[in-house]
NULUM-947415 format. One record per residue (C-alpha): x, y, z. Coordinates in pm, whole numbers, plus 50000, padded with zeros to 5 digits. Layout:
REM NULUM-947415
XYZ/...
This chain:
REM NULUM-947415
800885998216774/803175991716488/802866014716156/801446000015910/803326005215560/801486002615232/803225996614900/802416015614628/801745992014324/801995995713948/799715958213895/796225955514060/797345919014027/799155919714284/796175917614539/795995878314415/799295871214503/801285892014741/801175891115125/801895929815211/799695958415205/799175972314910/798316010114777/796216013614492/795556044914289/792406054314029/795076062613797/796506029813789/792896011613819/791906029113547/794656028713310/794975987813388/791155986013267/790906005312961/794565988712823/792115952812829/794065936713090/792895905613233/790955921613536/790395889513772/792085908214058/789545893814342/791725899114638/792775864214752/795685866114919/794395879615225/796485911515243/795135946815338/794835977715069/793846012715004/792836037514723/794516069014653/793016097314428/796496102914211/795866139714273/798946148514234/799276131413858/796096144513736/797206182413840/800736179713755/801766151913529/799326137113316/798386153712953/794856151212954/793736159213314/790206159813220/790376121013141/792076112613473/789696096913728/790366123713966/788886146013771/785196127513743/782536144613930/782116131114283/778976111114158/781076092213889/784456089214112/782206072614385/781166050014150/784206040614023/785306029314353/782246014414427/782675992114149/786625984114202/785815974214524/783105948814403/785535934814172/788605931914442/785935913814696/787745931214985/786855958615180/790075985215135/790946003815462/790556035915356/790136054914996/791096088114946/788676118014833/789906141114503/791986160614770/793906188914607/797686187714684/799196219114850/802896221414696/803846254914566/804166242414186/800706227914185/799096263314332/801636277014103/798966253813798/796056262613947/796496298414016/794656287914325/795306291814724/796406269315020/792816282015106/791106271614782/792796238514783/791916229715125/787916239215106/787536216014737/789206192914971/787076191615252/784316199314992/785296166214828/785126145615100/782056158415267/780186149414899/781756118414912/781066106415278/776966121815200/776946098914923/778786071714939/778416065015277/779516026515268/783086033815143/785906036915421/786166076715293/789726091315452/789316131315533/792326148415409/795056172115560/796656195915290/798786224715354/802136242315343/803156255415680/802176238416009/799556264716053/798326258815745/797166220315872/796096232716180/793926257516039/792496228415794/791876209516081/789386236616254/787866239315847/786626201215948/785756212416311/783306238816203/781676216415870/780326191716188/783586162516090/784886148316407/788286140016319/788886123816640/786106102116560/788306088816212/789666055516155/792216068115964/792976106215866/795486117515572/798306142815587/799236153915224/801856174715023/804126159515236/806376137914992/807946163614826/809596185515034/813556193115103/814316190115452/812686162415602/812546175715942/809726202015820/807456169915757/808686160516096/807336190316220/803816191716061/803026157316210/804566167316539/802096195716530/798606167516453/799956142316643/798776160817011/795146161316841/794366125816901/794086117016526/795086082616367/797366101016101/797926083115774/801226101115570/800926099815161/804246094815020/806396094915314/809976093715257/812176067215487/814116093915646/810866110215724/809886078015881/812866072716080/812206107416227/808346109316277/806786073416206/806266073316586/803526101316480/801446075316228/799466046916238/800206043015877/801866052115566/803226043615216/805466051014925/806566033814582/809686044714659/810726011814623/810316013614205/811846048514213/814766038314417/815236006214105/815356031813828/817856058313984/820206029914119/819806007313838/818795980314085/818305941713911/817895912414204/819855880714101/817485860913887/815755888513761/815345890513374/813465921113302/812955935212928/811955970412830/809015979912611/809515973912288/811826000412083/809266023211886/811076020711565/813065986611601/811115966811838/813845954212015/813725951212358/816575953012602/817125942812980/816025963813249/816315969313642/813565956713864/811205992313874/808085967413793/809525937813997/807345921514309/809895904714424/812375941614517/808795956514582/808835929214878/812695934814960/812735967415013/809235963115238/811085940615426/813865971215431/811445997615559/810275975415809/813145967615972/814156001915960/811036010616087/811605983016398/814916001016431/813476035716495/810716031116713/813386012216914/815736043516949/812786064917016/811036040417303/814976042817465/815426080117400/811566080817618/812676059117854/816096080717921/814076113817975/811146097218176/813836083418434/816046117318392/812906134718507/812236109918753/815846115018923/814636153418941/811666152519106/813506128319342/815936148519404/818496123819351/
């Protein structure tokens, strides 16, 4: 079964209009609400999404973390999805708990363990599953070393969740690491288990090595990769915020833009095509070399 890939977007809007699957935070539903926005967002265009927590932003990036969704109690972060997803119309495939991210900085904030961070994670989404039952709830991976999501994996086993039994299961603090070949190995490592494996943030080069391991992923890479490489389609006429002392505004690249958002989809796609072409061959090659041995030709 092809991967599906899910791009991260800035504009809730975006579920009226564009045709590719779409990835949806609380920080950005929330933020988009309380700046007045027209909120119409029912999804009509017919295109799949999910809900992430923004875990990561609330623990590491944003300066009030006690206003950031993620940090509601479950009752009130339930809700809030409850009521996003009566606005949108559309069932989303999956929405993410308040998982707690695993990488050493954020551990490094919380003064907590890979331990700690993986019990309020399976805490979180055993509360949420109990009571919010009719929400597509994702149970969450987090760790460090491979042992680490192994371990988190028997944590589920022995508080009665049947991964197995998961549409969809998440594999965090993955999108931040160095060599790509040690996300690589984690899903290498869950991918024997039988679960539908759904990577947060997963880089291209990660995909190109262990997409074969998911059934789904996403990234905004796509904005990040705009910003850092100044990136402005032909047509495009984007303008800055407004200067905070001279109000001028000045042309920008396309970090905001739907229509690179959909290019560079279109890029991960075919690079995803590309890969799970090489790997089928690379298969094929050791089925038949294994073959030829057991003939003994």
């Amino acid at each position: 079964m092809a991967l599906i890939f899910y791009t991260g977007a800035h504009h809730p809007s975006w579920l009226t209009t564009i045709q590719i699957p779409l990835f949806l935070s609380a920080t950005t539903l929330a933020r988009y609400r309380s700046r007045g926005d027209a909120w119409p967002i029912r999804g009509t265009s017919g295109a799949s999404w999910a809900g992430d927590s923004g875990a990561y932003a609330a623990l590491m990036l944003a300066t009030d973390g006690d206003g950031h969704p993620w940090s509601l109690d479950f009752e009130s972060y339930g809700g809030l999805w409850l009521r996003v997803v009566e606005e949108i119309g559309r069932r989303p495939d999956f929405i993410a708990p308040q998982d707690w991210p695993c990488e050493p900085a954020v551990r490094l904030r919380t003064g907590l363990t890979v331990r700690d961070h993986q019990e309020l994670t399976l805490d979180s989404y055993c509360q949420l599953a109990e009571g919010f039952p009719w929400l597509p709830w994702m149970p969450m991976l987090q760790g460090w070393t491979v042992s680490d999501y192994l371990d988190h994996v028997d944590q589920y086993k022995t508080a009665g969740v049947d991964l197995a039994a998961c549409h969809r299961i998440g594999v965090g603090s993955i999108c931040r690491r160095g060599p790509q070949r040690s996300v690589a190995a984690i899903l290498g490592a869950l991918a024997p288990l039988g679960l539908r494996l759904h990577g947060f943030g997963v880089s291209l080069n990660a995909l190109r090595l262990a997409g074969h391991h998911l059934v789904s992923a996403d990234s905004q890479a796509w904005s990040a990769v705009a910003r850092r490489e100044h990136i402005r389609l032909p047509g495009c006429q984007h303008l800055s915020r407004p200067d905070p002392t001279t109000g001028v505004r000045h042309p920008t690249d396309c970090r905001n833009c739907r229509r690179w958002a959909l290019t560079y989809h279109q890029r991960v796609t075919h690079a995803l095509a590309d890969s799970a072409a090489r790997w089928e061959r690379a298969e094929q090659l050791t089925l038949d070399i294994w073959r030829r041995y057991a003939s003994g030709t």
